[in-house]
Every structure is written in C-alpha cells, then in structure tokens.
Backbone as a chain_set.jsonl record, in Angstrom:
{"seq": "XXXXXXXXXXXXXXXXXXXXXXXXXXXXXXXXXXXXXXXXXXXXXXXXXXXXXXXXXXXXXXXXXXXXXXXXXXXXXXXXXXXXXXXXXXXXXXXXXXXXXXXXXXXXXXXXXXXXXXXXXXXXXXXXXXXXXXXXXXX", "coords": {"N": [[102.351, -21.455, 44.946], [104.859, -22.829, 44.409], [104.049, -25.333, 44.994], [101.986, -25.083, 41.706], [104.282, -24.795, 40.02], [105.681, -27.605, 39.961], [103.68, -29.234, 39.157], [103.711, -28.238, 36.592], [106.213, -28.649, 35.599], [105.77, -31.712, 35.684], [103.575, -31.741, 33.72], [105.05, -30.939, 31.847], [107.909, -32.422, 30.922], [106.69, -34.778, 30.685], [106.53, -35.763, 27.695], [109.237, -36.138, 27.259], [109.831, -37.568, 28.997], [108.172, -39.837, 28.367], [109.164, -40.466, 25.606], [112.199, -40.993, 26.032], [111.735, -43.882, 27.539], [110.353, -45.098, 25.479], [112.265, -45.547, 23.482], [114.275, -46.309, 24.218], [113.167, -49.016, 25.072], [111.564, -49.815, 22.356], [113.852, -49.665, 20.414], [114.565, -51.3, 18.282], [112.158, -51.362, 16.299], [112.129, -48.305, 16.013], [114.316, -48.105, 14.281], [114.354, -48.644, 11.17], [113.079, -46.055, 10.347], [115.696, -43.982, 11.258], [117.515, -44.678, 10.026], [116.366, -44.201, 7.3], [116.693, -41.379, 6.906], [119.029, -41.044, 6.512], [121.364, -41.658, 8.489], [123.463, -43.535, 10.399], [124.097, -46.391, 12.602], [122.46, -47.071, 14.229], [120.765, -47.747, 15.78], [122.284, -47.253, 18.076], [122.222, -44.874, 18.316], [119.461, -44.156, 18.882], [119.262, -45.613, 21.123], [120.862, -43.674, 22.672], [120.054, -40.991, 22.129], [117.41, -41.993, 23.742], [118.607, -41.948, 25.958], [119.57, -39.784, 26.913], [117.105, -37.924, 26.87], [116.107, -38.98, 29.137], [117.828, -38.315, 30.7], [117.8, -35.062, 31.219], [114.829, -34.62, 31.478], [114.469, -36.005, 33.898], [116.27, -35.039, 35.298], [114.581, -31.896, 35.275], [112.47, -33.037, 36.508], [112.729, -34.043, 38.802], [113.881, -31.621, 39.765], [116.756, -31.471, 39.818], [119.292, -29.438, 39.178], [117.837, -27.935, 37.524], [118.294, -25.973, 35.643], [120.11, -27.247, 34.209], [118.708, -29.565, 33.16], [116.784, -27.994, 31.347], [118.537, -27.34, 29.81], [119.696, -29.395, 28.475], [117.67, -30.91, 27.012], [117.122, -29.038, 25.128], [119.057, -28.84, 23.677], [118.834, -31.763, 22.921], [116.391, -31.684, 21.12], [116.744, -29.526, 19.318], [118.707, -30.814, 17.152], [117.348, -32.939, 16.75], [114.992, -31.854, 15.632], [115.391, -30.938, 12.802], [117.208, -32.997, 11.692], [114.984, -35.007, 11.308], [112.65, -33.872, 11.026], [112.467, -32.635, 8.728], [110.623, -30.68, 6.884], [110.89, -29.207, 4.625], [111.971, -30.916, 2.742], [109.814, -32.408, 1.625], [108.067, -33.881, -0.942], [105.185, -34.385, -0.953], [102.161, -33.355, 0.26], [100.256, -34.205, 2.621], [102.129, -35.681, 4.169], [104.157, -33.111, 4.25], [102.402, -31.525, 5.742], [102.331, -32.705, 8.213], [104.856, -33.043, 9.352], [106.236, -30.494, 9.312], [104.067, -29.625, 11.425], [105.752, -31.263, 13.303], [108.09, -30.757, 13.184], [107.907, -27.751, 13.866], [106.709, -27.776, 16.89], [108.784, -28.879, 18.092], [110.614, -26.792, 17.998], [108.995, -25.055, 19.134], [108.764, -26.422, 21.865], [111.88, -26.028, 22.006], [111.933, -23.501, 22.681], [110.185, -22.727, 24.714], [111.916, -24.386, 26.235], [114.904, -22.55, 26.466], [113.411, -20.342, 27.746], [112.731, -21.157, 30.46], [115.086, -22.776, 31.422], [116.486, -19.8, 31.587], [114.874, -18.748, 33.202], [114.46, -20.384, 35.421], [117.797, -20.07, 36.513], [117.715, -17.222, 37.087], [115.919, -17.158, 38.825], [116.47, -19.001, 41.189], [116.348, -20.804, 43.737], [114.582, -19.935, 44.979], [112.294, -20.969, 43.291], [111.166, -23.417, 44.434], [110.404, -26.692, 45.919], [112.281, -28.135, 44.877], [115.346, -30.956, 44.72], [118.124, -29.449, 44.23], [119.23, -26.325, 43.861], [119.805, -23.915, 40.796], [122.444, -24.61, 38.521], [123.421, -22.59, 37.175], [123.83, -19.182, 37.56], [122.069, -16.739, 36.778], [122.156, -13.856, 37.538]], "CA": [[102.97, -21.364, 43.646], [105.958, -24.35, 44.5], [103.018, -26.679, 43.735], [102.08, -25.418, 40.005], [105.529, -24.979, 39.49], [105.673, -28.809, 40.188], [102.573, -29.946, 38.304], [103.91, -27.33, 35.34], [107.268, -29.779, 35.215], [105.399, -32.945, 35.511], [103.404, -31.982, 32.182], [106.038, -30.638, 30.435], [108.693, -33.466, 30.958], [105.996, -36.229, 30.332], [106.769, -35.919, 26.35], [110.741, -36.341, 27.045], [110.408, -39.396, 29.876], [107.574, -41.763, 27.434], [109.893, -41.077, 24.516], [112.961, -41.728, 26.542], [111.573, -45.139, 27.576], [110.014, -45.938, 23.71], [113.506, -45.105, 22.572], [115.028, -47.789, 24.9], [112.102, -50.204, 24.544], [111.327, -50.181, 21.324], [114.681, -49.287, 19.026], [114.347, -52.112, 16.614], [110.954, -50.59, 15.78], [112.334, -47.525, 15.187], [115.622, -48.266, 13.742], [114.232, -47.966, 9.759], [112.916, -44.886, 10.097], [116.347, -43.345, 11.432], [118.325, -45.335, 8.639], [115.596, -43.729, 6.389], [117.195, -40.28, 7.375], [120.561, -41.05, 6.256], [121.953, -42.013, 9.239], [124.084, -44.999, 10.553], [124.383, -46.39, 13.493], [120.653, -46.254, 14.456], [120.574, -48.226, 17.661], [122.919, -46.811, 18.982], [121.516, -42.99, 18.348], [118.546, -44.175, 19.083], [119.407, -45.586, 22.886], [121.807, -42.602, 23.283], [119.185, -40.057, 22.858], [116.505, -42.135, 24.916], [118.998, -41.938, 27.758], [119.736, -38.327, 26.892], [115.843, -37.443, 27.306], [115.394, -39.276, 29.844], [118.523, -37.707, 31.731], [117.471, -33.996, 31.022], [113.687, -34.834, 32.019], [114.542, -36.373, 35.291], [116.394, -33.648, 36.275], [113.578, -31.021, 35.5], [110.912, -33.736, 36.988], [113.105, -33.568, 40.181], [114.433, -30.123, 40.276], [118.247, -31.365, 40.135], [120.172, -28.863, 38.218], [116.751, -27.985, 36.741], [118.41, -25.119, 34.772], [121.044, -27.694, 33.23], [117.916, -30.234, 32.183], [116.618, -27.45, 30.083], [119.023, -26.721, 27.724], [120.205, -31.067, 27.523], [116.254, -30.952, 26.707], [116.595, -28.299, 23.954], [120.292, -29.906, 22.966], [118.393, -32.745, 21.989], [115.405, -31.054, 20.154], [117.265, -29.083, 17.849], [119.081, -31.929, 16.219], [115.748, -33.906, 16.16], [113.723, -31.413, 14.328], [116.593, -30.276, 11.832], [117.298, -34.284, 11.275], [114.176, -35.536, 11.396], [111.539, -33.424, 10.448], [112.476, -31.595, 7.841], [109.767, -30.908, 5.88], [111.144, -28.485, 3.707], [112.734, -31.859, 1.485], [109.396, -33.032, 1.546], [106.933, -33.165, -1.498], [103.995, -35.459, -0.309], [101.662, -32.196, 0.944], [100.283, -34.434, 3.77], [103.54, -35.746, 5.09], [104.511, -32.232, 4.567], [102.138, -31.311, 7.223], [102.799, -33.504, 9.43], [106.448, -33.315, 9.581], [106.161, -29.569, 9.451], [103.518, -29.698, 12.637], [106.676, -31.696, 14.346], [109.164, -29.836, 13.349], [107.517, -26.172, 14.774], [106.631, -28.773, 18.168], [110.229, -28.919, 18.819], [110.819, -25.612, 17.971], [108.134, -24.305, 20.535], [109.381, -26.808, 22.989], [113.637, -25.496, 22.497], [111.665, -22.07, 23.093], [110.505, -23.227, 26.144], [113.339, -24.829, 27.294], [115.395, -21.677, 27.122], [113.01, -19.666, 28.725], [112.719, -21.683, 31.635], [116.454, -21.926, 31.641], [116.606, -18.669, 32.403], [114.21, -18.17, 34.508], [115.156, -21.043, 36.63], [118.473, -19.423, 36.933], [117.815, -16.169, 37.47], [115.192, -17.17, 40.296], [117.131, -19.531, 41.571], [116.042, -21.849, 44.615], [113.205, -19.537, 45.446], [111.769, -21.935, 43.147], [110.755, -24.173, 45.615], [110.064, -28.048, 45.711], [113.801, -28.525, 44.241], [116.314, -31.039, 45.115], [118.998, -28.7, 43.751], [118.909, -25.059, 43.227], [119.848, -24.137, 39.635], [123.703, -24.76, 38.746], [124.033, -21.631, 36.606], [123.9, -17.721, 38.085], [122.126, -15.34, 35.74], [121.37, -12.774, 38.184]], "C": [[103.91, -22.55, 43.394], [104.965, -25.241, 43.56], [102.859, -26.267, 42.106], [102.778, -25.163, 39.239], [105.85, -26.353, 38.925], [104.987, -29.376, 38.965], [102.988, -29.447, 36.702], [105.193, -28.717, 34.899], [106.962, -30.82, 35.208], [104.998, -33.129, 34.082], [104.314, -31.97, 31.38], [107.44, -31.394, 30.157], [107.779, -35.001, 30.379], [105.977, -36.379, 28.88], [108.038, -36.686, 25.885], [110.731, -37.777, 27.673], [109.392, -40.23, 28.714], [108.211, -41.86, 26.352], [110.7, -41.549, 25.008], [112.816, -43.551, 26.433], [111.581, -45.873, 26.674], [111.391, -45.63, 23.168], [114.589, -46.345, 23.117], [114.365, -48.885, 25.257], [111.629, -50.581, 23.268], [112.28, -49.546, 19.68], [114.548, -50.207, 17.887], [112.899, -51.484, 15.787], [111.352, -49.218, 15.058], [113.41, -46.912, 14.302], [115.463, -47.816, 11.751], [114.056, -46.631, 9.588], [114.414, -43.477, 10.743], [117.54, -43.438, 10.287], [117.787, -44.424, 7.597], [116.225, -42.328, 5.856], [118.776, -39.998, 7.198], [121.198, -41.443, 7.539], [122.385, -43.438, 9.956], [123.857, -45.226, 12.121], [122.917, -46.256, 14.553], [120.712, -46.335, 15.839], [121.204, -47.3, 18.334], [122.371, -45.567, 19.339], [120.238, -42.971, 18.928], [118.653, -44.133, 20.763], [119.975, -44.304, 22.974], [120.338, -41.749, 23.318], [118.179, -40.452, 23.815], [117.113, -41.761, 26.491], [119.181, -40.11, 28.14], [118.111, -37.529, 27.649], [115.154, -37.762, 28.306], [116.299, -38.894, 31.205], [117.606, -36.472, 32.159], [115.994, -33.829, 31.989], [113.605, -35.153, 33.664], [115.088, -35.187, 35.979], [115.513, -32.584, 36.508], [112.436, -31.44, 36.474], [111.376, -33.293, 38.559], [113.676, -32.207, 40.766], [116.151, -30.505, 40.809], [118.932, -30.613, 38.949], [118.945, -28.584, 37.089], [117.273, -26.837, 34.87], [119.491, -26.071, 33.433], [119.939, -28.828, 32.174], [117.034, -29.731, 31.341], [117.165, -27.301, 28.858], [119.831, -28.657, 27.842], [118.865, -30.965, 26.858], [116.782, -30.589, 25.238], [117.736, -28.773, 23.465], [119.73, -30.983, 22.106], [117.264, -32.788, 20.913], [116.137, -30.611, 18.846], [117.863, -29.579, 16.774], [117.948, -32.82, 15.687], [114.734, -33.296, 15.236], [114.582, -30.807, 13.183], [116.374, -31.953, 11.147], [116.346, -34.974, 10.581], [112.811, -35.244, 11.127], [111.927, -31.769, 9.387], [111.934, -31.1, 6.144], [109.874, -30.232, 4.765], [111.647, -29.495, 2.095], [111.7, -32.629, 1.597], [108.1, -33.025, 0.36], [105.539, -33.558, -1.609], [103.24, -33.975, 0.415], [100.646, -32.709, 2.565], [100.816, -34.787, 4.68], [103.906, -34.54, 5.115], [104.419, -31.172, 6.261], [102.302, -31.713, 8.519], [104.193, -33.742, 9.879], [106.679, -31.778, 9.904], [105.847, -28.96, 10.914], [105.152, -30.196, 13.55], [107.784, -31.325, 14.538], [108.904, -28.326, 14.337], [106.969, -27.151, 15.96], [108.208, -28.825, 18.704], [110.559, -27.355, 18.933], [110.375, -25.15, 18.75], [109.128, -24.912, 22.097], [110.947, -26.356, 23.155], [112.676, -23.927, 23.36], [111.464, -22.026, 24.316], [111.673, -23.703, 27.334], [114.148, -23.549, 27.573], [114.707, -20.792, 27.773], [112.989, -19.735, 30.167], [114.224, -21.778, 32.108], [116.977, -20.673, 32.181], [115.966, -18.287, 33.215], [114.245, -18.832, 35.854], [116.682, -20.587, 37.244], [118.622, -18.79, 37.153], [116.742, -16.41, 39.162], [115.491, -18.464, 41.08], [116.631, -20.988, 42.506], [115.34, -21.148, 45.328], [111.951, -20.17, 44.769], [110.578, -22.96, 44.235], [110.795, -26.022, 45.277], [111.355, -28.541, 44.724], [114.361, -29.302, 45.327], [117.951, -29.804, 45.131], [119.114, -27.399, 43.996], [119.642, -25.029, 41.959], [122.066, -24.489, 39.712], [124.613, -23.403, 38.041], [123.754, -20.251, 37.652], [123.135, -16.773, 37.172], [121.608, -13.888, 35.844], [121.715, -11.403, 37.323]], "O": [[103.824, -23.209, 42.358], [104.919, -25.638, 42.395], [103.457, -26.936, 41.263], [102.537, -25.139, 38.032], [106.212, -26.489, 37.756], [105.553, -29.87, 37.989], [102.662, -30.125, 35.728], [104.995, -29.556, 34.021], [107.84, -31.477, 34.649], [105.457, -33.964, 33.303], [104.497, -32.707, 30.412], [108.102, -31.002, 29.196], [108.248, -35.99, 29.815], [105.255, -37.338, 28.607], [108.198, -37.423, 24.913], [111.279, -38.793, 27.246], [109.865, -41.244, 28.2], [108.18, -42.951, 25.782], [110.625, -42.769, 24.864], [113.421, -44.311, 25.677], [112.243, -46.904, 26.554], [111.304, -45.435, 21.956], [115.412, -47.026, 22.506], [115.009, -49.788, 25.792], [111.276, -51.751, 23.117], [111.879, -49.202, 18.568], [114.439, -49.853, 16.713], [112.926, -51.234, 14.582], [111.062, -48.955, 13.891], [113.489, -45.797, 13.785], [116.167, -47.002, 11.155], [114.75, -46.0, 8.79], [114.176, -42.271, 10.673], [118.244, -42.537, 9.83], [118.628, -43.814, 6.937], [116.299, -42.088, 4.651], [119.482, -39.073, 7.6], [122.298, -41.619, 7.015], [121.572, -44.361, 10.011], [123.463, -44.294, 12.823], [122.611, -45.413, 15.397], [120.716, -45.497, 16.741], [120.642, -46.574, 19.155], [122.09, -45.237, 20.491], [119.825, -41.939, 19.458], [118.345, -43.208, 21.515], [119.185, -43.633, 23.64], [119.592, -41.791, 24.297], [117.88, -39.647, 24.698], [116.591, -41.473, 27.568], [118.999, -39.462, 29.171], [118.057, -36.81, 28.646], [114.054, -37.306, 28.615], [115.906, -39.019, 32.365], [116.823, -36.557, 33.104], [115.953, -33.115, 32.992], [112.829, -34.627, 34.462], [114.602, -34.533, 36.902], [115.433, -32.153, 37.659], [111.678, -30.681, 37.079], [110.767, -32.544, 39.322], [113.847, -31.879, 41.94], [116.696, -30.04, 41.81], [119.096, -31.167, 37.862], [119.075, -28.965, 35.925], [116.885, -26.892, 33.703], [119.626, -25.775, 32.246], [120.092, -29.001, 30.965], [116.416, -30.479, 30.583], [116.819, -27.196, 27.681], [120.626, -28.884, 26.93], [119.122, -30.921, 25.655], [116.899, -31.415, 24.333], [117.438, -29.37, 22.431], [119.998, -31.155, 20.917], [117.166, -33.647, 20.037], [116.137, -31.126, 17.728], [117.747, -29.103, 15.645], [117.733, -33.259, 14.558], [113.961, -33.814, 14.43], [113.956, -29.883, 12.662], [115.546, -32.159, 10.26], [116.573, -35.503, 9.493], [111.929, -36.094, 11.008], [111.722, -30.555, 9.409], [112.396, -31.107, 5.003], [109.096, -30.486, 3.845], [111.691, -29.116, 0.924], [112.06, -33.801, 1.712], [107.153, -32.276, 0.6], [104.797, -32.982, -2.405], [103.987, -33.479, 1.258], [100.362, -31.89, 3.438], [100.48, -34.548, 5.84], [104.202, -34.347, 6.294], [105.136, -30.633, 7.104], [102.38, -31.122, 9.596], [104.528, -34.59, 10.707], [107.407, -31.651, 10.889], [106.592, -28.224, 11.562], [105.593, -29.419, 14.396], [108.467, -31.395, 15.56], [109.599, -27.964, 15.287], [106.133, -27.499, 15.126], [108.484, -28.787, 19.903], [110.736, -26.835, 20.035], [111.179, -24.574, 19.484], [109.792, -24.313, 22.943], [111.373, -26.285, 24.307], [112.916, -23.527, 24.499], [112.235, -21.47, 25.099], [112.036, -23.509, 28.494], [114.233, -23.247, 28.763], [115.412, -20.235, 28.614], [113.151, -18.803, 30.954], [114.64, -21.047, 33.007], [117.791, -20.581, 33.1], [116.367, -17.464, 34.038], [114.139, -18.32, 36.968], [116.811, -20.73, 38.46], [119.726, -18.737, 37.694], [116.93, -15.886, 40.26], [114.514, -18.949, 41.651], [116.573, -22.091, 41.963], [115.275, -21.53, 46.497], [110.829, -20.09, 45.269], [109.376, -22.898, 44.496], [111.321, -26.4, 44.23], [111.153, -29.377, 43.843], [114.235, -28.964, 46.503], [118.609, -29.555, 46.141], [119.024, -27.527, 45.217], [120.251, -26.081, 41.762], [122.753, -24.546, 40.732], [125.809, -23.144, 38.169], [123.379, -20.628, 38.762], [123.852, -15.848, 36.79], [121.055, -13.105, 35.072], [121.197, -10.331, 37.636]]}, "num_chains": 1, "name": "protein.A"}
C-alpha cells in the first residue's frame, strides 16, 4: 500500500511542481494576464505563488509535514480560482466554459487537499514512505 500511496502523491503534486517552475520560468509571459485581473504587482505574485506551489508540493512529493503541504496546496487554490477564474463575470459562452472547467478543477483539487489533510493526520506515520510523520494530531 506505502508504494500507491507514493505513486498517488507523485500524480497528484505533478500539476503544483510544473506550474511552480512555469511560474518562476516564465513570469513575464504571464504577467498580462494577471494585470488583466486587476491586480498589481504581477511578478511578484506570480514568483511568490510559484514558490508557494512548489513549497506545498515538495512537501507532499516527500512526505515532510505532508499534512501541512495539503492545506498550503489548497491555501493557494482557493485564491486562484476565486481570482482567476471567475467565470461568473464572464459573457463570452466559450471562455465561460473554459474558465468555469478551471475554476470547478481547483475546487475538486481544495477538496482533495482537505481530505487528504485529514487523513494524513489522522493516520499518521502509518503512512509509510514519509520523511516526516504528519505535524498535526486529528486522532
């Protein structure tokens, strides 16, 4: 079970580490489209969350404080699909969809995150294949 515990956190982090990287490789690229969004300060928001997603992720990838790189995970989701895909201010009906699709994508993924959250803390470092065991208690 350790193992497709393992392989389960490899997939499900590999969304957070290639944005991470594209977020600190390629911010001038995506600097208009955060401007676009009302917001200032792009670069900067931009690196900050790459490093954010690419904190959170590492910890789940390695099992350090796996229960704390769930909820930075879903910390950084919920601002991103509120911000950023909010298709409700949108009246283009195929951008709709498509902003819609990415908005409920984050949404699934916070859902995830707290589930695992808890379930990494309640089952603690029977887990297995962890540096860590979790940092919370929720026996």
């Amino acid at each position: 079970m350790d193992v497709i515990v393992l392989i389960g956190r490899i997939l499900f982090v590999a969304i957070f580490l290639a944005s991470g990287v594209a977020h600190l490789t390629q911010t001038r690229d995506m600097e208009g489209y955060v401007v676009s969004k009302g917001l200032s300060r792009a670069s900067v928001l931009i690196q900050a969350s790459g490093v954010w997603m690419l904190v959170g992720g590492l910890m789940v990838l390695f099992g350090v404080w796996m229960d704390l790189g769930f909820l930075i995970l879903a910390a950084f989701l919920i601002p991103a699909a509120l911000l950023f895909h909010a298709f409700w201010d949108i009246d283009d009906p195929q951008l709709l969809n498509v902003e819609r699709a990415h908005f409920m994508k984050n949404i699934a993924l916070v859902g995830a995150c707290l589930a695992l959250f808890a379930l990494v803390a309640h089952v603690g470092s029977d887990l297995g294949l962890t540096i860590t065991g979790p940092l919370f208690d929720l026996d």
